[in-house]
Kinemage of the C-alpha trace (Angstrom):
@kinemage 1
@onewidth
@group {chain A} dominant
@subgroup {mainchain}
@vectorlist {calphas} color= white
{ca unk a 1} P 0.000 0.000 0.000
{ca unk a 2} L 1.759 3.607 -1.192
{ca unk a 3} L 1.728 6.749 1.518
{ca unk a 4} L -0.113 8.199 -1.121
{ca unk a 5} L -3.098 5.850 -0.897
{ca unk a 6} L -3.519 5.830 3.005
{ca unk a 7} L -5.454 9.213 3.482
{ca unk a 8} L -8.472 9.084 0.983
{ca unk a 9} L -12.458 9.604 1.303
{ca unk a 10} L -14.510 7.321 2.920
{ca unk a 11} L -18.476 6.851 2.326
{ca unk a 12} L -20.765 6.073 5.102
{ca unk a 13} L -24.204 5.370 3.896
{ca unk a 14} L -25.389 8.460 2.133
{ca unk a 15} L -22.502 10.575 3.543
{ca unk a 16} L -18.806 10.941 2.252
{ca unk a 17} L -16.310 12.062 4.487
{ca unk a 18} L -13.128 13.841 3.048
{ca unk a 19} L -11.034 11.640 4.779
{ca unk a 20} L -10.346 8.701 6.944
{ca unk a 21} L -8.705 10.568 10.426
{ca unk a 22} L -11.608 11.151 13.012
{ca unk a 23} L -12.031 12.404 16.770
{ca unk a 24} L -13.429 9.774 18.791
{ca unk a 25} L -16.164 10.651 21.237
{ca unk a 26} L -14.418 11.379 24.366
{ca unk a 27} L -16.159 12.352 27.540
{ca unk a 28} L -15.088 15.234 28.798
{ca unk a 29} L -13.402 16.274 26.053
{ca unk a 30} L -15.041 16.309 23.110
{ca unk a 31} L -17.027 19.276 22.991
{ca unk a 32} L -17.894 22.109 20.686
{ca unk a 33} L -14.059 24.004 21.413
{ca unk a 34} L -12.145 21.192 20.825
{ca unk a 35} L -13.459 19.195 18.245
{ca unk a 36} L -13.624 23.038 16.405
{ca unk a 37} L -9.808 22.929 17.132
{ca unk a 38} L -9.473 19.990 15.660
{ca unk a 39} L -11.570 20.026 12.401
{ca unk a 40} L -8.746 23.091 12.376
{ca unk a 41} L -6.212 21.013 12.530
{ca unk a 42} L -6.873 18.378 9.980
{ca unk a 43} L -9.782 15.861 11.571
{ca unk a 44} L -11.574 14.851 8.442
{ca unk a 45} L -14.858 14.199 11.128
{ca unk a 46} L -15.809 14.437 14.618
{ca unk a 47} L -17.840 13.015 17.144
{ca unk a 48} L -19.329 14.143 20.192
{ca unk a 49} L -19.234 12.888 23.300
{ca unk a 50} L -22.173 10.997 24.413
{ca unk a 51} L -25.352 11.799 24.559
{ca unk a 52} L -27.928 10.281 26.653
{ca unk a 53} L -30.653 9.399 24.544
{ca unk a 54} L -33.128 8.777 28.150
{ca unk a 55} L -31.999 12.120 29.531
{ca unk a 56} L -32.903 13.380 25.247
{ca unk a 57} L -36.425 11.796 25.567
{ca unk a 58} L -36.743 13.275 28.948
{ca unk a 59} L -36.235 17.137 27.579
{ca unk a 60} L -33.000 17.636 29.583
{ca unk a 61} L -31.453 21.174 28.145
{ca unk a 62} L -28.435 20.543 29.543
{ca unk a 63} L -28.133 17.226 27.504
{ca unk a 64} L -28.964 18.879 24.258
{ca unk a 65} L -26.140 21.608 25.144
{ca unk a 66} L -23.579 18.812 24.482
{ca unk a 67} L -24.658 18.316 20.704
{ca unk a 68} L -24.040 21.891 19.664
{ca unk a 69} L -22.286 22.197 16.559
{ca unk a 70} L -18.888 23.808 16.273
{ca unk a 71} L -18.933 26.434 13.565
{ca unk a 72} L -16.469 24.913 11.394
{ca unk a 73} L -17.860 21.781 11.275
{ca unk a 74} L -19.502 21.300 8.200
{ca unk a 75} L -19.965 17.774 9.006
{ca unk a 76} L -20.222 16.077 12.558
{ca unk a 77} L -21.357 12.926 14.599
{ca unk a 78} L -23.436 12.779 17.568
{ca unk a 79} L -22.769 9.393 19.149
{ca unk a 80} L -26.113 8.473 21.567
{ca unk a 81} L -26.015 5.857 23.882
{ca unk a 82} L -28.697 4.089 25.551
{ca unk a 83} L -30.167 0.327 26.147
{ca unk a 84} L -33.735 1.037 26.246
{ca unk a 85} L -35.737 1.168 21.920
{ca unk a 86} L -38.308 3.261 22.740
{ca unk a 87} L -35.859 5.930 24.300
{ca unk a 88} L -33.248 5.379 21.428
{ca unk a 89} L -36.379 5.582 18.784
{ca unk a 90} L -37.157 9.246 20.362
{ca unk a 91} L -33.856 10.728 20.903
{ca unk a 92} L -32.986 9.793 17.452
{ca unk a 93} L -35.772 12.195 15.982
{ca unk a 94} L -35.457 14.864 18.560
{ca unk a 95} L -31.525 14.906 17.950
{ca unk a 96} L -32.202 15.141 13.934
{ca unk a 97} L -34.726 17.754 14.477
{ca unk a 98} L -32.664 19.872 16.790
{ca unk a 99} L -29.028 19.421 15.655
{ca unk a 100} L -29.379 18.010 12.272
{ca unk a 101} L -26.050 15.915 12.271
{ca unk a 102} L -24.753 13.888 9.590
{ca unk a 103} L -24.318 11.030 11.497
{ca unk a 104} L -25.714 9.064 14.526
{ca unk a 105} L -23.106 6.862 16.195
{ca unk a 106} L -24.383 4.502 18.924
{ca unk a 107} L -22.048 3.476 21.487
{ca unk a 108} L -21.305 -0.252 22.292
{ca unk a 109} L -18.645 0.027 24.006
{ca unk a 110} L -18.428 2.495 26.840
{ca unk a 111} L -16.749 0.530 30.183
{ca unk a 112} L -18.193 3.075 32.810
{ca unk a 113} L -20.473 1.311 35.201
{ca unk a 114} L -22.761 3.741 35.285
{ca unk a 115} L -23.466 3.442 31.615
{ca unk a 116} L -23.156 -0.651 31.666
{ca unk a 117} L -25.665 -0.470 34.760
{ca unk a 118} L -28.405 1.445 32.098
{ca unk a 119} L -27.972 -1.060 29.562
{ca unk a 120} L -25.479 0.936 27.377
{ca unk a 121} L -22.357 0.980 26.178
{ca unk a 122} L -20.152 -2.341 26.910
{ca unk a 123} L -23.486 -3.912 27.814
{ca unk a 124} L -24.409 -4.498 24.913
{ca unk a 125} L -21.258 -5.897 23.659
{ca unk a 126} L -22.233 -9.152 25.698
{ca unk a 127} L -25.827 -9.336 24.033
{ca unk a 128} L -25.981 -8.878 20.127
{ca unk a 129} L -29.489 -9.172 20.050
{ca unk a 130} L -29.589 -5.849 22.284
{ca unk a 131} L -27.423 -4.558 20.570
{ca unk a 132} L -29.366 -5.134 16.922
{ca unk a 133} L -32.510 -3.541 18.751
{ca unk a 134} L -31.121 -0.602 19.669
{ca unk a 135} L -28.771 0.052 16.728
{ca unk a 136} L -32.307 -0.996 14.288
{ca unk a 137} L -34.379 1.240 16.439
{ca unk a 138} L -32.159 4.298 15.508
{ca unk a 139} L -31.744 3.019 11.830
{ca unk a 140} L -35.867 3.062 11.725
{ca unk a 141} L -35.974 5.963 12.896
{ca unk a 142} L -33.759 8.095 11.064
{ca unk a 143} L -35.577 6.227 7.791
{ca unk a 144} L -38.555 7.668 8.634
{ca unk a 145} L -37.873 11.459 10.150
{ca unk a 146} L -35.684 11.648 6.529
{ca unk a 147} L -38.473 10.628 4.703
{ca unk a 148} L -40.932 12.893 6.192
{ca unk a 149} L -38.566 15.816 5.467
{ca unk a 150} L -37.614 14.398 1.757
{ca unk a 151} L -34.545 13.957 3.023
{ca unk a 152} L -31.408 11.368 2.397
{ca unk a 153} L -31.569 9.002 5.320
{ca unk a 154} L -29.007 9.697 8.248
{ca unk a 155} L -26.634 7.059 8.569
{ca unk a 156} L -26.311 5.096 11.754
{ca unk a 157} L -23.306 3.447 12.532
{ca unk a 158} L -21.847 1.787 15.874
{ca unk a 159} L -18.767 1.565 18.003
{ca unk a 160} L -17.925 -2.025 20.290
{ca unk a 161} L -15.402 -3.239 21.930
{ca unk a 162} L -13.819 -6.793 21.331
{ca unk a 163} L -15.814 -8.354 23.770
{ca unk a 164} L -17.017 -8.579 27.461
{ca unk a 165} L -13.518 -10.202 28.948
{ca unk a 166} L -10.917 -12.442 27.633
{ca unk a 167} L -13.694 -15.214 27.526
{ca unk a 168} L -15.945 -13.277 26.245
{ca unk a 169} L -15.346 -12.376 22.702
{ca unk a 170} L -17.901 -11.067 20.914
{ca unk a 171} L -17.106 -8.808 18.136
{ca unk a 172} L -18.013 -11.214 15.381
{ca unk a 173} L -21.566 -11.870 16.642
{ca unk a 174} L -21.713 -7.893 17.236
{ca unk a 175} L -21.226 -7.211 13.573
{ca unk a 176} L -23.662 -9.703 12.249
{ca unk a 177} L -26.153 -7.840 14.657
{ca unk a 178} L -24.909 -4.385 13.449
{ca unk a 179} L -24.950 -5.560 9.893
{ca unk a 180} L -28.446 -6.623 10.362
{ca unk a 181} L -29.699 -4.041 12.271
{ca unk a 182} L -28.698 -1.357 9.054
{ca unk a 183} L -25.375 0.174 10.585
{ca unk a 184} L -23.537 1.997 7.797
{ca unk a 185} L -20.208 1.630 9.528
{ca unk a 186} L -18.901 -0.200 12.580
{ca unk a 187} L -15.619 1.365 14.658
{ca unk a 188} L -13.919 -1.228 17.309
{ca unk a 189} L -11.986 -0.178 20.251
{ca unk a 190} L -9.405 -3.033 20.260
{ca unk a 191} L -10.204 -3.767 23.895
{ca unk a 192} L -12.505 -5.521 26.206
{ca unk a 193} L -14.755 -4.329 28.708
{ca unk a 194} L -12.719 -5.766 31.647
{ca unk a 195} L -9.110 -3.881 30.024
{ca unk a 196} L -11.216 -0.574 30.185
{ca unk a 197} L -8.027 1.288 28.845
{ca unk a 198} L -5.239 -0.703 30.370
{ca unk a 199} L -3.045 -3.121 28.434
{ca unk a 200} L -2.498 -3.262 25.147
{ca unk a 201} L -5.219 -2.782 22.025
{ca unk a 202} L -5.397 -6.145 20.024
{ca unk a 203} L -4.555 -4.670 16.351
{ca unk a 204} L -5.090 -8.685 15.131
{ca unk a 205} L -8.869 -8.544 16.165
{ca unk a 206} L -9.286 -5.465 14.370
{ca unk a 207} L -8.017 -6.893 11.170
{ca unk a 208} L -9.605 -9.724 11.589
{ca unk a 209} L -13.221 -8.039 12.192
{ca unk a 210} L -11.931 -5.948 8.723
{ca unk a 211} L -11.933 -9.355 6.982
{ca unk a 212} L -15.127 -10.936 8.005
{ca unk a 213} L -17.413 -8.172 7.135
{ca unk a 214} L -15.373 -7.750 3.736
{ca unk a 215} L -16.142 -4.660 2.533
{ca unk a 216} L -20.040 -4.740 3.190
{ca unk a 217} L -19.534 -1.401 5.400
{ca unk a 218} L -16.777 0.889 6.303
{ca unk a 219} L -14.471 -0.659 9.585
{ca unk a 220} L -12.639 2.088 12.004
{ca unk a 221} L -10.254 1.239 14.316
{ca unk a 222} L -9.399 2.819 17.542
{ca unk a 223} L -7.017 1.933 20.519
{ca unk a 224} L -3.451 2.705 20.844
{ca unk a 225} L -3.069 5.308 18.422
{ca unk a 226} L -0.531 7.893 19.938
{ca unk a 227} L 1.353 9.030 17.248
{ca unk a 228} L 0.763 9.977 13.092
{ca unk a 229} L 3.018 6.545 13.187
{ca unk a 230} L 0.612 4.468 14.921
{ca unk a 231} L -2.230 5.707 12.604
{ca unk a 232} L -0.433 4.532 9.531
{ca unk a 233} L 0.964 1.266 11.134
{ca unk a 234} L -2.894 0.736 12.157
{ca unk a 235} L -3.892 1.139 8.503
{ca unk a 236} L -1.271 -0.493 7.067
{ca unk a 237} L -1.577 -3.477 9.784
{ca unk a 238} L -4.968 -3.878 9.964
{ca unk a 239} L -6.326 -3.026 6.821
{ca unk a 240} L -9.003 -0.612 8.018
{ca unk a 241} L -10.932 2.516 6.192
{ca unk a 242} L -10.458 4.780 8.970
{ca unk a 243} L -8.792 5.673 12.054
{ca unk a 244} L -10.117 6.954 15.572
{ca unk a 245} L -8.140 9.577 17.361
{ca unk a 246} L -9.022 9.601 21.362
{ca unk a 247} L -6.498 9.986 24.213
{ca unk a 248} L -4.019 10.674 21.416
{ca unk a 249} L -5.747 13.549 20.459
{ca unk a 250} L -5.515 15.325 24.000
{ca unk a 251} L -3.779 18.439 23.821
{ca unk a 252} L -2.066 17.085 20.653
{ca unk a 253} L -4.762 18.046 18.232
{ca unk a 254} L -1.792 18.598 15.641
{ca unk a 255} L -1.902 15.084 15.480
{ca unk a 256} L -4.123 15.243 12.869
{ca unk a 257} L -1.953 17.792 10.855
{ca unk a 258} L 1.197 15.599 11.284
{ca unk a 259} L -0.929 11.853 10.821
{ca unk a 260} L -2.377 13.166 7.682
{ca unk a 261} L 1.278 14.410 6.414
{ca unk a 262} L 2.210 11.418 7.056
{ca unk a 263} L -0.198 9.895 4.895
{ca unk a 264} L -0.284 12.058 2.348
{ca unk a 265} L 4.092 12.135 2.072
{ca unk a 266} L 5.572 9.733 4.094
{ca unk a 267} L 6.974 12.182 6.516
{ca unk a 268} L 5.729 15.056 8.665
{ca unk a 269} L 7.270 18.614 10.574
{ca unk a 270} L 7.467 19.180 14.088
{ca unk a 271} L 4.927 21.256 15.584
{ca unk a 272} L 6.360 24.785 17.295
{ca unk a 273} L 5.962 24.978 21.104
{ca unk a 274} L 4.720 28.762 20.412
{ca unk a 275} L 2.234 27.110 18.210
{ca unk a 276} L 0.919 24.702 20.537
{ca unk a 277} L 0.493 27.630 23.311
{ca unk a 278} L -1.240 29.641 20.691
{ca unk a 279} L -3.735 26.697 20.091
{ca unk a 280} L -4.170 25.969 23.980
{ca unk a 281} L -5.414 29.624 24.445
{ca unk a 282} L -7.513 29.593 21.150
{ca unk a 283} L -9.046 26.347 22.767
{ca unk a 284} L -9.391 27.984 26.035
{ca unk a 285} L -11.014 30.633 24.328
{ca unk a 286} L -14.046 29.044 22.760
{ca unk a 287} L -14.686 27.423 26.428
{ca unk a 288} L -15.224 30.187 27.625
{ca unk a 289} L -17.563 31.230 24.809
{ca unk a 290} L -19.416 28.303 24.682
{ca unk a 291} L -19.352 27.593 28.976
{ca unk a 292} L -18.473 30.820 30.188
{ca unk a 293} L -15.149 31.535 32.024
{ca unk a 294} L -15.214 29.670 35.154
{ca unk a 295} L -16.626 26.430 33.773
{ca unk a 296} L -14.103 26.782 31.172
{ca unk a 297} L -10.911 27.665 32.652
{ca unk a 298} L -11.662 24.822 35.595
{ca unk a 299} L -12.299 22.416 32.379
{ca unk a 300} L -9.149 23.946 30.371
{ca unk a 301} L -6.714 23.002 33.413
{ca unk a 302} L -6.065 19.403 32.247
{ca unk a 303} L -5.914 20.516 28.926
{ca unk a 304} L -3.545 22.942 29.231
{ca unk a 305} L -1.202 20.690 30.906
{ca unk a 306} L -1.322 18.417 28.037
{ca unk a 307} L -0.746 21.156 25.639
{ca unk a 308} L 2.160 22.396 27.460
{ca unk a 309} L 3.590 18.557 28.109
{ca unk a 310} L 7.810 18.958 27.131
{ca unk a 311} L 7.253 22.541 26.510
{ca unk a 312} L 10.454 24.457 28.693
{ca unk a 313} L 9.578 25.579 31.388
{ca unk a 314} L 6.261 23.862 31.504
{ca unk a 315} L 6.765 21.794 34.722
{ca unk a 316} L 7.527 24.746 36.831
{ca unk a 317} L 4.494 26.555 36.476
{ca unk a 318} L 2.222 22.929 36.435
{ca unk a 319} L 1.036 23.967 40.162
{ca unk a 320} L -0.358 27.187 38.380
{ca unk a 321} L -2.168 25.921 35.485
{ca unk a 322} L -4.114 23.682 37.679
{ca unk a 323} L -5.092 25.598 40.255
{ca unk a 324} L -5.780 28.530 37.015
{ca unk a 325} L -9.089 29.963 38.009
{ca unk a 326} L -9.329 32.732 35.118
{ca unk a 327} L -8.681 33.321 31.452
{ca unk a 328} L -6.450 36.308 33.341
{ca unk a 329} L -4.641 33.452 34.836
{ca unk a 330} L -3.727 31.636 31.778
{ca unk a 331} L -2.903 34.479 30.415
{ca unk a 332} L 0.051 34.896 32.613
{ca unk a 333} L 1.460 31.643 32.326
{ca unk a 334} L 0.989 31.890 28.710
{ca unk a 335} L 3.120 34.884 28.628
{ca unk a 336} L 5.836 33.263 30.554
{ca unk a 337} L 6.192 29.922 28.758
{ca unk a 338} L 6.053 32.067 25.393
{ca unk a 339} L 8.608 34.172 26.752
{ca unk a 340} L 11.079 31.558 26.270
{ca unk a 341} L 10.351 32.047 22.285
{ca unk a 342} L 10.349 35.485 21.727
């Protein structure tokens, strides 16, 4: 496979993407201000983090606050996640009525109790039949609020996990259910429920989930990708049409910019520290737009630290940045690690 071949297009039911490096849904992360900074940085799509599609059918505002779109994205995801059809069936059509994505993910794969304990997430890794109800209560749905508006239909895709535990292996059975239930696309996090997001993503389940739905839908892969190396080792390795950026992507959004380089050329530049400051503030920046300043700069203190991770000068001034209280704040330390530059 050439470099030049590795980024390209990829079609998802009725919707092409202009290419195959995404942001995963990440909780806590992956809202309107970052996935904005990322789409800047070279994300070909984005997801949100998840939505509750209960708290959606219940009318909560502050759950429809998470699936606001970012002004540069042309295209987005929401990714829902619930265990209940009647719930999934409503938030479906209130989240195309309200936020018009162009894509509905559901999540399979989520290892927080809380979310197994509803149903959702890695739940319904260990019961495929759940899982097609759920996933073919969305597809329905979307069929039908598109064809009342005359409309293409929404694709619906879904993201699992390998399986319950080591004993539990289930990711074959899940994409016969997915397949059946209408999914456009499946992504797999190479990891059980029971790793959570310890030990090491199995690549080889990935590839081997690529060849046994041959080419009937799109496969993404996602686990262990650090690096714009990783992302073409996992496309190279694995054989897959896309590529999830999650952890990876904290305070490294450039690793979009540098994995699609790589991609595109075989090799990639090295992002400036001033450049990564610059970014952290723009980020911090759009918090506070979208959540107001001291939401934002409490949210913005991991964040920054990432940002500023082998920066000179950054580990001095760590005890600041979390303990940062206002975009004043930032602004200091800011000035001080850019000092170092100018």
């Amino acid at each position: 496979m050439s470099d030049s071949s590795l980024f390209h297009p990829v079609t998802v039911g009725t919707l092409t993407i202009g290419g195959n490096i995404f942001l995963a849904p990440v909780a806590g992360y992956s809202d309107s201000a970052f996935r904005s900074i990322c789409r800047q940085c070279g994300a070909a799509f984005t997801y949100t983090e998840m939505v509750s599609a209960e708290a959606l059918y219940r009318g909560s505002d502050k759950t429809r606050d998470l699936m606001v779109r970012a002004p540069n994205e042309d295209i987005y995801a929401i990714q829902l996640f619930g265990g209940d059809a009647k719930s999934m069936t409503e938030a479906v059509g209130i989240t195309l009525s309200t936020a018009a994505p162009e894509l509905i993910d559901i999540n399979g794969g989520c290892p927080v109790p809380k979310i197994i304990k509803s149903g959702a997430g890695s739940s319904l890794t260990r019961d495929p039949q759940l899982l097609y109800t759920i996933v073919n209560s969305a597809v329905r749905a979307s069929e039908s609020f598109c064809r009342e508006q005359g409309k293409p239909t929404v694709p619906v895709t879904v993201k699992i996990r390998t399986g319950w535990d080591h004993d539990t292996i289930t990711y074959r059975r899940n994409a016969d259910a997915a397949l059946e239930a209408g999914a456009a696309a499946i992504t797999m996090h190479g990891r059980t429920k029971a790793q959570g997001y310890e030990g090491k993503a199995n690549w080889e389940q990935i590839a081997d989930l690529v060849q046994y739905v041959g080419g009937k839908i799109p496969v993404f892969g996602n686990g262990d990708v650090f690096s714009p190396e990783d992302c073409r080792r996992m496309i190279v390795e694995t054989g897959v049409d896309g590529v999830m950026f999650a952890r990876g992507a904290m305070g490294n959004p450039f690793i979009f910019t540098q994995a699609k380089e790589l991609l595109e050329t075989g090799s990639y530049t090295e992002i400036a520290p001033t450049v990564r400051l610059e970014t952290a503030m723009k980020e911090l920046e759009l918090l506070v737009s979208e959540k107001g300043e001291n939401l934002a700069c409490r949210e913005m203190r991991k964040r920054f630290c990432c940002y500023s991770k082998g920066i000179p000068g950054a580990a001095a001034v760590r005890k600041e940045i979390v303990s940062a209280e206002t975009f004043s704040d930032y602004k200091i330390i800011y000035n001080r690690l850019i000092s170092n530059y100018t």
